[in-house]
DOTI-385127 format. One line per 2 residues: their letters; for each residue x, y, z of C-alpha. Coordinates in Angstrom, 3 decimals. Layout:
BEGIN
a	X Y Z | ...
This chain:
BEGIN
xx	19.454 47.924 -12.082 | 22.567 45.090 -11.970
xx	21.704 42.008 -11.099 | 23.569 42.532 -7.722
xx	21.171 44.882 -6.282 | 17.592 43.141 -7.608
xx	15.213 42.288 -5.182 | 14.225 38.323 -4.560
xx	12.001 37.017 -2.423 | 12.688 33.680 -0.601
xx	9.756 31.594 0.724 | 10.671 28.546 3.318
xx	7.660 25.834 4.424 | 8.548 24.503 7.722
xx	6.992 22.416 10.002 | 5.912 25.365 12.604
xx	6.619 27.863 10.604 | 6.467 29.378 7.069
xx	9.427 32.089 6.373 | 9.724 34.482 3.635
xx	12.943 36.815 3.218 | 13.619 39.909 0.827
xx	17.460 39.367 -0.260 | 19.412 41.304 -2.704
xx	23.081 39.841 -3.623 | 24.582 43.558 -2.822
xx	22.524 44.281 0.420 | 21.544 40.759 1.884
xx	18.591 40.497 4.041 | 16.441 43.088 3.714
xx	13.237 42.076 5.340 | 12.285 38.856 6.975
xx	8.752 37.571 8.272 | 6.823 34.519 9.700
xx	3.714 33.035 9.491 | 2.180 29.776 11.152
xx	2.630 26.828 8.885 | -0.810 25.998 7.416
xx	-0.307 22.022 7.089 | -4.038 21.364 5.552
xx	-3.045 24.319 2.510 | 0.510 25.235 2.718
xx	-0.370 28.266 0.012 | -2.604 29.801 3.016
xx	0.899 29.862 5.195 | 2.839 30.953 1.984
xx	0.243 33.703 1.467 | 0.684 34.948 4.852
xx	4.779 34.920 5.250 | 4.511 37.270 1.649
xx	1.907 39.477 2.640 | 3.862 40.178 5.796
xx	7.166 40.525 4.364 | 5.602 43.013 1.712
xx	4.629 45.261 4.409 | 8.422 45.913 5.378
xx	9.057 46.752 1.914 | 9.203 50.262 0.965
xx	9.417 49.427 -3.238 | 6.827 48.069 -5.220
xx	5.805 44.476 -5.286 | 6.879 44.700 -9.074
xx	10.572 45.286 -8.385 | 10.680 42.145 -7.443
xx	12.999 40.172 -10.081 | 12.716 36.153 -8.707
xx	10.722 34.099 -6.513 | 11.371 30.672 -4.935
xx	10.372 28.332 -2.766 | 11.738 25.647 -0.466
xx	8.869 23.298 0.212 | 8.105 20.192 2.619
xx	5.163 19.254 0.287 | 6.745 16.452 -1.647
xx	7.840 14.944 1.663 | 5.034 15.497 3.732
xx	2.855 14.073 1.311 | 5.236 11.186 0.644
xx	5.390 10.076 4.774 | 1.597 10.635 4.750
xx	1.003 8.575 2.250 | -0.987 11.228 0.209
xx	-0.679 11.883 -3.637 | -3.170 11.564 -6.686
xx	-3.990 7.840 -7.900 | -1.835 6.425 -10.845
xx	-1.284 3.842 -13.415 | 1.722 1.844 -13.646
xx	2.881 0.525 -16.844 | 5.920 -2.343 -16.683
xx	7.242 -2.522 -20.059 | 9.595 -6.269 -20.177
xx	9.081 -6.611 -16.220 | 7.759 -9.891 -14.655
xx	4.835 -9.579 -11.881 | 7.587 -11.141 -9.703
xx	9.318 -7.710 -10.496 | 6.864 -5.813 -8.353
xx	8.020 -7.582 -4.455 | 11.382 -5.770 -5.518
xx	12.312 -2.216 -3.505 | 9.294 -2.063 -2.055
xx	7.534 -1.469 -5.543 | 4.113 -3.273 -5.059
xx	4.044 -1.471 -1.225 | 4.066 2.151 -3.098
xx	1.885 1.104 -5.727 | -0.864 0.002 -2.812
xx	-4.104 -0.596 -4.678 | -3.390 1.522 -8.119
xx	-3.557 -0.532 -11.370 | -0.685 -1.905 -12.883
xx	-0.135 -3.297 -16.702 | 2.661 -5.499 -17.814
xx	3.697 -5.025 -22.065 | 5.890 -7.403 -23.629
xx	9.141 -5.221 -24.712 | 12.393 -3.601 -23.313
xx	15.821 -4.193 -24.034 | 18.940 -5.573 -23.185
xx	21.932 -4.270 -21.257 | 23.162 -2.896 -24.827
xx	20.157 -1.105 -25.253 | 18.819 -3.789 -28.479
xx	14.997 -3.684 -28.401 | 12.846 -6.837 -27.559
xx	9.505 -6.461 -29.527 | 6.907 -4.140 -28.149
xx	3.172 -4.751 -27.671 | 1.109 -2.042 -26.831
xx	-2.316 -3.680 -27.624 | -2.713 -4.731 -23.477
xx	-3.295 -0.760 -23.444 | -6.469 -0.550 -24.865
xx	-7.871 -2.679 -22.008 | -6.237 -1.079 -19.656
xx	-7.618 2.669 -20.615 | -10.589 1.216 -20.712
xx	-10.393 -0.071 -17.432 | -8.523 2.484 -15.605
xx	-8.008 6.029 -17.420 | -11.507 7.109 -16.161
xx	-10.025 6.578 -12.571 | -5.878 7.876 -12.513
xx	-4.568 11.395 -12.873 | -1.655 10.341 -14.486
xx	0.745 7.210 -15.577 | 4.193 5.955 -14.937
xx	5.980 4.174 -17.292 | 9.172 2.026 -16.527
xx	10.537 -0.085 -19.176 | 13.247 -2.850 -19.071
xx	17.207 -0.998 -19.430 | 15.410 2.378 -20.353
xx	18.333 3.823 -19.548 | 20.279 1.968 -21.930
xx	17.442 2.467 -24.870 | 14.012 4.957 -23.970
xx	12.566 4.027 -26.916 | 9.690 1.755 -25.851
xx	8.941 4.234 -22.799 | 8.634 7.091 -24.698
xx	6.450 5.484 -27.532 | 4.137 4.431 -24.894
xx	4.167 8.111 -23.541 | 3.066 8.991 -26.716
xx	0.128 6.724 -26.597 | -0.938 7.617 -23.513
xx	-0.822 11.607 -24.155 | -3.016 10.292 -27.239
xx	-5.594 8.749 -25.711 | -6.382 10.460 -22.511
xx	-4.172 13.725 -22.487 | -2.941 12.313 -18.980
xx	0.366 13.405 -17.336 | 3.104 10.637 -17.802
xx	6.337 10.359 -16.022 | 8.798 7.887 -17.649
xx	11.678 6.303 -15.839 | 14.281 7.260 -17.544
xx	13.518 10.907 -17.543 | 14.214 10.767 -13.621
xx	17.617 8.519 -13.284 | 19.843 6.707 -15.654
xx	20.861 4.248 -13.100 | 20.544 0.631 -13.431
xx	17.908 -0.982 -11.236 | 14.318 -1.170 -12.965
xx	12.319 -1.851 -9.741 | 14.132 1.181 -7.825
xx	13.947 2.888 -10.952 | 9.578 2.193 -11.532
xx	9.383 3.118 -7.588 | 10.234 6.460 -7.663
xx	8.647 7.013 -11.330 | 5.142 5.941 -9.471
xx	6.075 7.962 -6.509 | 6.758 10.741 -9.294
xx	3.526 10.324 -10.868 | 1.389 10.599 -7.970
xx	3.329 13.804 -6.920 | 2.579 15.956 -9.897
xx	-1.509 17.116 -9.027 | -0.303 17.671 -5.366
xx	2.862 19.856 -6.283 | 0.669 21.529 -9.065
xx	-1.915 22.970 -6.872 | 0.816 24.455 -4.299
xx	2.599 25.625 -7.807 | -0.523 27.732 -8.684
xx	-2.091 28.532 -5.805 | 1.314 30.448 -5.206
xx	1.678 31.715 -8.532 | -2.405 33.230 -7.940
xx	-1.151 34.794 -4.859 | 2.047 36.276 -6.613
xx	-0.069 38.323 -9.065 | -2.566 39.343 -6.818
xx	0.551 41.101 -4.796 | 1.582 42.198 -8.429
xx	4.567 39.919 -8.172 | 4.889 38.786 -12.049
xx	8.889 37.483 -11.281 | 9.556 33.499 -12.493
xx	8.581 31.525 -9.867 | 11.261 28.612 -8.892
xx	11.768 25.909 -6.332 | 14.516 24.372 -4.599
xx	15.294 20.637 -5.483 | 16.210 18.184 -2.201
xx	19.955 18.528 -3.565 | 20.209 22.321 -3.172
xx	19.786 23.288 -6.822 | 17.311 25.882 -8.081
xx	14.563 24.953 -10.712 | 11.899 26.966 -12.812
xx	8.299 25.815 -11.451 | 7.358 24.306 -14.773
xx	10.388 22.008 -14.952 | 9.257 21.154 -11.124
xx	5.819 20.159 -12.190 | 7.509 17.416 -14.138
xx	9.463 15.830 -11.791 | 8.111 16.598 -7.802
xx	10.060 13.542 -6.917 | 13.130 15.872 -7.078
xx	11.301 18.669 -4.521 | 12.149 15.954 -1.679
xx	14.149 16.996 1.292 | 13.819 20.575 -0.851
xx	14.048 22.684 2.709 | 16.996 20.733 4.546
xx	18.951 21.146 1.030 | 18.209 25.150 1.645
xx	19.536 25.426 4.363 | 22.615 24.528 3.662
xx	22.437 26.623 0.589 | 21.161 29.654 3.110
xx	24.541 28.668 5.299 | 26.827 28.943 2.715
xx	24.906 32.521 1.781 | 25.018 33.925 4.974
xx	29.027 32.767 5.791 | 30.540 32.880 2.361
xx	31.413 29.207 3.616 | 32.051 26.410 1.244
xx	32.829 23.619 3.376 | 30.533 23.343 6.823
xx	29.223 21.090 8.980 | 25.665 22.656 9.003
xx	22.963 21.693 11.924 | 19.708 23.231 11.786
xx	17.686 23.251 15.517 | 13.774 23.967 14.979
xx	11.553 22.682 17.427 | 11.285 19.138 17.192
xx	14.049 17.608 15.768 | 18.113 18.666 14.906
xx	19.101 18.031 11.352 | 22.885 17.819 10.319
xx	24.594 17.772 7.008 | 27.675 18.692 5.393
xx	28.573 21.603 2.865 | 31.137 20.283 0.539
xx	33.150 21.763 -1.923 | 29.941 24.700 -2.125
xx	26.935 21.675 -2.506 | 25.155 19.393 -0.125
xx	26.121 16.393 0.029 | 24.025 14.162 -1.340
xx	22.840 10.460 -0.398 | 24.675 7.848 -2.391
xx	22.224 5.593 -2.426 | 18.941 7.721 -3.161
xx	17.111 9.727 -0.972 | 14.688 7.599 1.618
xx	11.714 9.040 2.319 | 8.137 7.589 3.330
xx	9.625 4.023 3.691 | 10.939 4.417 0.579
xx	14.293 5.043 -0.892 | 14.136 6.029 -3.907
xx	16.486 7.466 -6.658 | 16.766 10.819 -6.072
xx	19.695 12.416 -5.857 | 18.836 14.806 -2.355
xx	20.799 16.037 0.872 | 22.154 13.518 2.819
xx	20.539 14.868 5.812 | 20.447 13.130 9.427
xx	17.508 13.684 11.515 | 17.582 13.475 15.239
xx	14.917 14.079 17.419 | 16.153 16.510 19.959
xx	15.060 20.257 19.508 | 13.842 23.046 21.671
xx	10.808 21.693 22.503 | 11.660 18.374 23.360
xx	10.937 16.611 26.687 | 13.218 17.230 29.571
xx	12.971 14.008 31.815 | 15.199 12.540 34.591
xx	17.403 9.621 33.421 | 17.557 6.674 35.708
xx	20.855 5.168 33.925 | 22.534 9.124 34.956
xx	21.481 9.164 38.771 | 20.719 12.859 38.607
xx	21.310 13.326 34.687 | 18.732 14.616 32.144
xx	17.840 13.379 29.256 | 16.245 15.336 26.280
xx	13.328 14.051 23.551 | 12.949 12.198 21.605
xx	9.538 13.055 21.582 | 8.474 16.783 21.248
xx	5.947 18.613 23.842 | 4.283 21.656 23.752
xx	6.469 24.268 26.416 | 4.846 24.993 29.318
xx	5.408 29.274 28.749 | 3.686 28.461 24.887
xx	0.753 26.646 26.459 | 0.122 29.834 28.699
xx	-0.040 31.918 25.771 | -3.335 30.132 25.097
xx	-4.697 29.915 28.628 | -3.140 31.632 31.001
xx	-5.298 31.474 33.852 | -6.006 27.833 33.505
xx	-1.842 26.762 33.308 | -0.718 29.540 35.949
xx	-3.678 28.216 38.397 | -2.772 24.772 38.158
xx	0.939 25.262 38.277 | 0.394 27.408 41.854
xx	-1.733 24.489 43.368 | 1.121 22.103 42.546
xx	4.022 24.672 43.985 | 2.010 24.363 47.072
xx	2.397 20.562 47.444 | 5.138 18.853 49.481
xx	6.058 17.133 47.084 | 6.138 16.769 43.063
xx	5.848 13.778 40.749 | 7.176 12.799 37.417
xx	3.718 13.857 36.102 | 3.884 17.547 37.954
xx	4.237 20.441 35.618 | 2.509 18.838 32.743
xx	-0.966 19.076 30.626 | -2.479 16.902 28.622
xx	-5.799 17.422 26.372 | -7.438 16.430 23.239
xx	-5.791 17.249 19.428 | -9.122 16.152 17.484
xx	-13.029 17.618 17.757 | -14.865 14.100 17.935
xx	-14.626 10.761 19.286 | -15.101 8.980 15.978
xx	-11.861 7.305 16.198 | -13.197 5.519 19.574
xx	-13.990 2.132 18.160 | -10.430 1.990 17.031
xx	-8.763 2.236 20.435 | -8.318 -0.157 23.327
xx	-10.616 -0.481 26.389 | -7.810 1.615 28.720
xx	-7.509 4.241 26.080 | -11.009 4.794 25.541
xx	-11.246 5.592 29.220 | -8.651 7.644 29.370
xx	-9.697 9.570 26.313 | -13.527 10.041 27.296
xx	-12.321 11.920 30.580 | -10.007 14.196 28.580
xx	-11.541 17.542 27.274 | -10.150 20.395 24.488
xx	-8.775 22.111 27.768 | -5.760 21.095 29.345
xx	-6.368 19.105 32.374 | -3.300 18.289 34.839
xx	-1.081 15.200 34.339 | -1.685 14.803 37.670
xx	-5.881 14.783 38.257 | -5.942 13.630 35.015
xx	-4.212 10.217 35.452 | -5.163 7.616 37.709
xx	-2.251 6.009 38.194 | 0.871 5.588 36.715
xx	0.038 2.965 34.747 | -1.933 5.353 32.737
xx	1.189 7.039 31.559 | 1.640 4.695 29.191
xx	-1.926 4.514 27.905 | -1.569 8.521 27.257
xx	1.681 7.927 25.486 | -0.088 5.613 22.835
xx	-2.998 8.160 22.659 | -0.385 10.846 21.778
xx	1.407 8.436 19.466 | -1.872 8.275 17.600
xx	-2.087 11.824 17.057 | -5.223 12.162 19.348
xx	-3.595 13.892 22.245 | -1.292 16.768 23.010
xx	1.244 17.324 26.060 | 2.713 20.382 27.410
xx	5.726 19.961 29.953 | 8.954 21.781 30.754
xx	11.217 21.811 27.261 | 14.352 23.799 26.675
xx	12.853 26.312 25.313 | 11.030 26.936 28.528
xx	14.774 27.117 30.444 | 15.582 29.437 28.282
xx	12.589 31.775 29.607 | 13.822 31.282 32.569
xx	17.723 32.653 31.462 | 16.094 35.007 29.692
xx	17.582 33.852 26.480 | 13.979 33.767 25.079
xx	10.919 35.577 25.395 | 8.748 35.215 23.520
xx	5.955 33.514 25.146 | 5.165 33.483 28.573
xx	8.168 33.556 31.115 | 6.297 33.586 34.173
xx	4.358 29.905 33.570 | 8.222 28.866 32.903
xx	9.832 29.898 35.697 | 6.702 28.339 37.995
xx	6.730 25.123 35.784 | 10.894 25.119 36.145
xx	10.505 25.580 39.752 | 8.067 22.792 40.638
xx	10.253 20.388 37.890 | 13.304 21.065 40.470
xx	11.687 19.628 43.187 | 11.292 16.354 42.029
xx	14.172 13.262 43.499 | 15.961 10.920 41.779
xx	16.272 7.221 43.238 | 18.439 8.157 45.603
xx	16.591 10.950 47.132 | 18.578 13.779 45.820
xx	16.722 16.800 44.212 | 17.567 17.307 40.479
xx	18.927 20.746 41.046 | 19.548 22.870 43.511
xx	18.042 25.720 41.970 | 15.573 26.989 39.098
xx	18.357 28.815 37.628 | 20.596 25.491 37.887
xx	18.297 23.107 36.511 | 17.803 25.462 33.381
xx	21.710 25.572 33.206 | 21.539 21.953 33.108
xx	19.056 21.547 30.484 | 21.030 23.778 28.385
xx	24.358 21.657 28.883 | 22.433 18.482 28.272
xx	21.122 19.803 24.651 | 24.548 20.884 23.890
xx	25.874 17.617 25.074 | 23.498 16.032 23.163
xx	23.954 18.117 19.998 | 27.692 17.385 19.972
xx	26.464 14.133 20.151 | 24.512 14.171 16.823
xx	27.369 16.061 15.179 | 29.766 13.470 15.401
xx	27.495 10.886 15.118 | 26.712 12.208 11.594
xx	30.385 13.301 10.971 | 31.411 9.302 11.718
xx	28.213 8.067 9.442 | 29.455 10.237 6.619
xx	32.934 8.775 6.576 | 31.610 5.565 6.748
xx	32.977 4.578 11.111 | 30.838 2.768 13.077
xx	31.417 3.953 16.792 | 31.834 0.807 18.967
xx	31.744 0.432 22.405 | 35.685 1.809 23.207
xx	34.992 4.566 20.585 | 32.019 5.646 22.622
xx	33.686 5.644 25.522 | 36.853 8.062 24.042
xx	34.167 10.533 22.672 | 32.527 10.842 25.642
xx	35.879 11.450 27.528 | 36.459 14.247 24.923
xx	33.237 15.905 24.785 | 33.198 15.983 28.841
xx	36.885 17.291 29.081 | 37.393 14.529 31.594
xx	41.037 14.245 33.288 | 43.434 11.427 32.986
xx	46.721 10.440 32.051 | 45.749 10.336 28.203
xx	43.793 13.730 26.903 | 41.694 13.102 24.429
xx	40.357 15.882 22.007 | 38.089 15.915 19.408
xx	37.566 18.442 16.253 | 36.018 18.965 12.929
xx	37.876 19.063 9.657 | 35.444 22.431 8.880
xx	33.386 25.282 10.607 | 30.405 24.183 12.571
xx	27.194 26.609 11.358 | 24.559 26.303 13.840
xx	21.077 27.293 12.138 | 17.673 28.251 13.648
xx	15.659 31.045 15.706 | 17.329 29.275 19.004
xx	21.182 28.452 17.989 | 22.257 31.436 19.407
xx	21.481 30.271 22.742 | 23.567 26.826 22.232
xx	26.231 26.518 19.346 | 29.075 29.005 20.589
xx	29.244 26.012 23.193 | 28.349 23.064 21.011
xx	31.652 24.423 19.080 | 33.669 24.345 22.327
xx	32.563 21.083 22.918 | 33.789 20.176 19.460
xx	36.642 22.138 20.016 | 35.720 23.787 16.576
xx	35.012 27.023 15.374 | 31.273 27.789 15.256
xx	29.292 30.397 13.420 | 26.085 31.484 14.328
xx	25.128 33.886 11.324 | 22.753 36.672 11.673
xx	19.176 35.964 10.407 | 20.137 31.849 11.026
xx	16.221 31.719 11.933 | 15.572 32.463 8.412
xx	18.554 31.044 6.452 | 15.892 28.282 4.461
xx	14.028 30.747 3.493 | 16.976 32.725 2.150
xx	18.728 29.144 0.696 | 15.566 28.931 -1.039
xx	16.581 32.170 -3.105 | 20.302 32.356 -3.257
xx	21.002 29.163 -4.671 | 22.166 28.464 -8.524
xx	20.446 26.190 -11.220 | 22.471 23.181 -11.976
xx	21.819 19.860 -14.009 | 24.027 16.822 -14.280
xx	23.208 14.322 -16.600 | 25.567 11.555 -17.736
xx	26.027 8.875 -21.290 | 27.614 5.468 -20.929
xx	29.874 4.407 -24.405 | 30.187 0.636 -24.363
xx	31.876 -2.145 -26.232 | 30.915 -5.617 -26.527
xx	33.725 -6.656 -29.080 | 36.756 -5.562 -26.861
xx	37.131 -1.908 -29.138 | 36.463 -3.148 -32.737
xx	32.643 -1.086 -32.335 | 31.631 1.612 -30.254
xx	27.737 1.935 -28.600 | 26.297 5.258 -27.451
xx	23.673 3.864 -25.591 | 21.300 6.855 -26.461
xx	17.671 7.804 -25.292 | 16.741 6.715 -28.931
xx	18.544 3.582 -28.951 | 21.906 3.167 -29.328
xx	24.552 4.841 -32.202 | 27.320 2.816 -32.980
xx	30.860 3.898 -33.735 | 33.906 2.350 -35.116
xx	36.372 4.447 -33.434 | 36.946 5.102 -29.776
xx	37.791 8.999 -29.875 | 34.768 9.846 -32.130
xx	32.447 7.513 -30.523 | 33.538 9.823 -27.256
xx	33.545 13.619 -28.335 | 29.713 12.238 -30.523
xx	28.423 10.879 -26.767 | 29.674 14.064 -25.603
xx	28.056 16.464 -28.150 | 24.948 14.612 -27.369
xx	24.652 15.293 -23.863 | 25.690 19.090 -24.227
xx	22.687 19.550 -26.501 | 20.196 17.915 -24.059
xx	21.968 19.582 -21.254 | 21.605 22.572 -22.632
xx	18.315 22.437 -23.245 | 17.218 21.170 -19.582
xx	19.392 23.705 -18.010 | 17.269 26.535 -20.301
xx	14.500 24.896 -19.309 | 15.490 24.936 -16.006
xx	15.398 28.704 -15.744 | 19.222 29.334 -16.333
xx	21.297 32.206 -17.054 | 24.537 32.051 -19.022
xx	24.676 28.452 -17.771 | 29.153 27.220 -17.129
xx	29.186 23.857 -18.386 | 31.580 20.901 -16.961
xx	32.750 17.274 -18.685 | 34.100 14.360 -16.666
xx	34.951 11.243 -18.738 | 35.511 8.156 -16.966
xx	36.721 5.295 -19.009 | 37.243 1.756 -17.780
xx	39.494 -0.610 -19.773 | 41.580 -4.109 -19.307
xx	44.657 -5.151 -20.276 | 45.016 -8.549 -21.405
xx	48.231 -10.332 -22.717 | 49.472 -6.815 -23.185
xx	46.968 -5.501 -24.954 | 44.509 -2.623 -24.265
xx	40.363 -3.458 -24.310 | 37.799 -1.182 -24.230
xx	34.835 -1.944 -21.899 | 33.086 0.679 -21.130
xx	32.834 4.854 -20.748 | 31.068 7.115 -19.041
xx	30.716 10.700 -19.523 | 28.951 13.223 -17.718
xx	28.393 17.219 -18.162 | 26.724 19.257 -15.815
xx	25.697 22.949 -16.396 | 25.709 25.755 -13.290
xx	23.913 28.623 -13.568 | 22.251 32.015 -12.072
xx	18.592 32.007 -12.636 | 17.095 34.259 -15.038
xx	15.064 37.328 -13.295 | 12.620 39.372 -14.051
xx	13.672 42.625 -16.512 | 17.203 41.407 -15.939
């Protein structure tokens, strides 16, 4: 069988939902299944999207040549602050070293050791003691499940890390993770953070690695398993398990990577809708493009090279409120709610009961149409909340009570908001993806708690006295307008932060005069230099009309509800990895500054094609590693020099090669 026509299964962890997605190169999509996201064991999710999917294929589960997975592990665990404990070892860093980017923060109460050693910015060596080790161990090894070692300009000369490596591999057969393995980027703090936040990622990314690999065989799956890195690229599980850090942002970067499957597209403006929030990046030149800076996650930016993705918290379950700055406008999220025709799924006759006493009423408040009830089993987290919230959270039950016999008062809105905040309360209230119920543009929960929740929501007045809409069917049509509005919003909004514009006041002003299609004597318009791909199980229902906003053509591919799960599996394997040449004498001598130390040269040309032949041969090697096939490879040399008096010197080179690659499959 050609490659073309094999059979790979894509796997996609999202925050409501885990996908999984049988592709083929020649045929596409050929099945596609979802199961609830299973936050407290993601493999239990992952189990359940595979098993499902398997039951629309007609094959065996052995055909199957290639697994991978996009994952919000690394991430998740990053924000929560969750990971396995470490030991930091600071090779030629002060203790003053550790307030830097946020180092002694991610650290928190894990041991650190500081070693006399490192070098200088051409990679010479000061001398190295490891004898504080011994101490250490003694102290700590007993306690970590792993170490992180960052030494002075490592990535000028590895040496001392990697000795120390050795030592610790020695002595307690421990995972290490050493800085220069990760980036070759100046900045040692910057560089130590996200070698500890590396460290601490391995045990967690490990058990997801074979809890999914257990599942695999059971299903008789014995394809390589791979998983997508935050900046789109495709990487064997085992070279994963070395460096998590790099799984970051792993299921934004797929979709993009699923976009530019499903389209063909190289260049995009891609925004992903799920429930909660709207995420927007660009598709340049066939890759993501990725944060300059390093990829901030958790607090932390670190420096990983992942999608520069922008997160906005608008989505089709966000909160639909009246906005008092609008007169009768809307105003969408940022905060997410349960939908009113989701919460009926569960009960039914409790929502539709308490939805028919409040249709009855004369009139509605702001709190009308909404539920509120406890998200945890016990009250131990009582002696942690205020006197008003501990009220308020006593009277509150698993069942959802009414917003309005619940609360006592306005003034209790804002108690329940903090409660919520906390993660100790859930609301349900009329969302978009209620409306869309209601349009029948959805329907798959239950319509007729929307349409009653829709129609008491209609009935409320603004300041004026005016009722929001004149109609159920109107007020949907003006949700559904406001998330476009909104979305086009976003878009630019990115668009502008990606070129580096700051929108002002008068900018604002011009957009919004564009976006509304507002008359005057000067017509403005606005459009995007590329195709608009709206992704997600509801962009259907709203990106043919963010495009129009946008004045931009706007694709809404078939199976967008799945494209992560299919980036996750249609991506390529590709490493980068880069060599600086320097002089200190003007061009008389020529330093490779080398992982070993540095190699010195006496002419210029050699000195390049030797730094050059180095980094083929360890690119080569990583890119194997990897999980490559017949890998292209790629060298740019940049070379900075200054003339003075006429005369050419020599200050500094570097090169880079990257390799691009299929991934190898099973029986291929």
């Amino acid at each position: 069988m050609s490659r073309q026509n094999k059979i790979l299964l894509g796997i996609d962890t999202g925050g409501t939902y885990t996908d999984a997605v049988l592709f083929s190169r020649a045929k596409g999509v050929l099945a596609k299944a979802k199961s609830l996201t299973t936050k407290h064991d993601l493999a239990i999710g992952i189990s359940g999207a595979v098993d499902a999917v398997l039951d629309q294929f007609t094959s065996a589960a052995s055909e199957i040549a290639l697994v991978s997975i996009s994952t919000t592990l690394a991430t998740n665990a990053l924000v929560e602050g969750k990971g396995g404990s470490i030991g930091l070892v600071m090779i030629g860093f002060e203790e003053t070293d550790m307030e830097k980017s946020g180092l002694r923060e991610a650290l928190g109460g894990d041991p650190v050791v500081f070693l006399p050693g490192g070098h200088d910015v051409q990679g010479n060596e000061r001398p190295l003691d490891i004898s504080p080790l011994e101490a250490f161990l003694a102290d700590h090894a007993e306690k970590v499940s792993g170490f992180a070692i960052a030494g002075y300009f490592a990535v000028r000369n590895a040496s001392h890390e990697l000795k120390v490596k050795d030592y610790l591999t020695e002595k307690t057969g421990l995972a290490s993770t050493c800085s220069h393995e990760l980036s070759s980027k100046l900045g040692g703090p910057k560089r130590a953070l996200t070698t500890v936040l590396n460290a601490r990622l391995i045990p967690v990314i490990q058990d997801l690695i074979h809890a999914t690999q257990q599942h695999l065989l059971a299903c008789s799956i014995h394809a390589p398993l791979m998983v997508v890195r935050g900046d789109g690229a495709l990487v064997s599980a085992e070279f994963a398990l070395n460096r998590p850090i790099e799984t970051i942002l792993s299921g934004p970067a797929a979709s993009l990577i699923g976009a530019k499957s499903l389209l063909g597209a190289t260049d995009a403006i891609v925004s992903d809708i799920g429930g909660t929030t709207t995420d927007v990046a660009i598709l340049d030149k066939g890759w993501p493009r990725v944060e300059p800076n390093g990829a901030s996650v958790g607090g932390f930016t670190t420096m990983v090279e992942a999608v520069a993705m922008h997160t906005f918290g608008l989505g089709g379950d966000s909160t639909v409120q009246l906005d008092d700055q609008q007169g009768l406008g809307l105003k969408l999220g940022p905060r997410r709610q349960v939908p009113i025709s989701l919460l009926a799924q569960e009960f039914p006759d409790l929502v539709v009961k308490e939805l028919d006493r409040q249709l009855g009423m004369e009139t509605v408040s702001p709190l009308s149409a909404s539920f509120a009830w406890k998200s945890v089993a016990d009250n131990s987290s009582l002696p942690n909340l205020k006197a008003t919230e501990q009220k308020l959270f006593v009277r509150m039950t698993a069942e959802p009570q009414a917003l309005d016999t619940l609360l006592k008062g306005s003034s209790e809105a804002g108690t329940l908001n903090r409660l919520v905040s906390r993660g100790l309360v859930q609301v349900a209230g009329v969302t978009p993806s209620d409306a869309m119920h209601v349009l029948g543009l959805q329907d798959n929960w239950n319509a007729e708690a929307a349409a009653k929740a829709v129609q008491i929501f209609q009935k409320q007045k603004d300041r004026f006295g005016n009722f929001v809409a004149s109609s159920s069917e109107h007020l949907c049509g003006l949700i559904k307008d406001q998330l476009t509005r909104q979305s086009a919003d976003v878009i630019i909004e990115t668009c502008m932060k990606e070129n580096d514009v700051t929108i002002g006041p008068g900018a604002a002003a011009l957009i919004d005069r564009a976006l509304e299609g507002k008359p005057g004597f000067v017509k403005f318009n606005l459009t995007l230099d590329r195709p608009l791909v709206g992704l997600g199980a509801s962009a259907h229902n709203y990106y043919p009309a963010i495009g129009g906003r946008l004045s931009s053509k706007c694709h809404v591919p078939e199976h967008a509800d799945v494209a992560n799960a299919l980036g996750a599996v249609a991506g390529e394997v590709r490493i980068q990895r880069s060599l600086t040449v320097t002089s200190s004498d003007g061009g008389s001598s020529f330093q490779i500054l080398l992982e070993s130390g540095p190699e010195v040269h006496i002419d210029e040309e050699k000195a390049l094609m030797a730094a050059e032949s180095h980094l083929l041969e360890l690119v080569s090697k990583l890119v194997s590693d990897a999980g490559a096939e017949n890998p292209v490879y790629e060298t740019n040399t940049d070379i900075h020099a200054a003339e003075i008096e006429g005369s050419r010197h020599f200050v500094q080179a570097d090169i880079t090669v990257s390799a691009t690659g299929l991934p190898k499959l099973e029986n291929a």
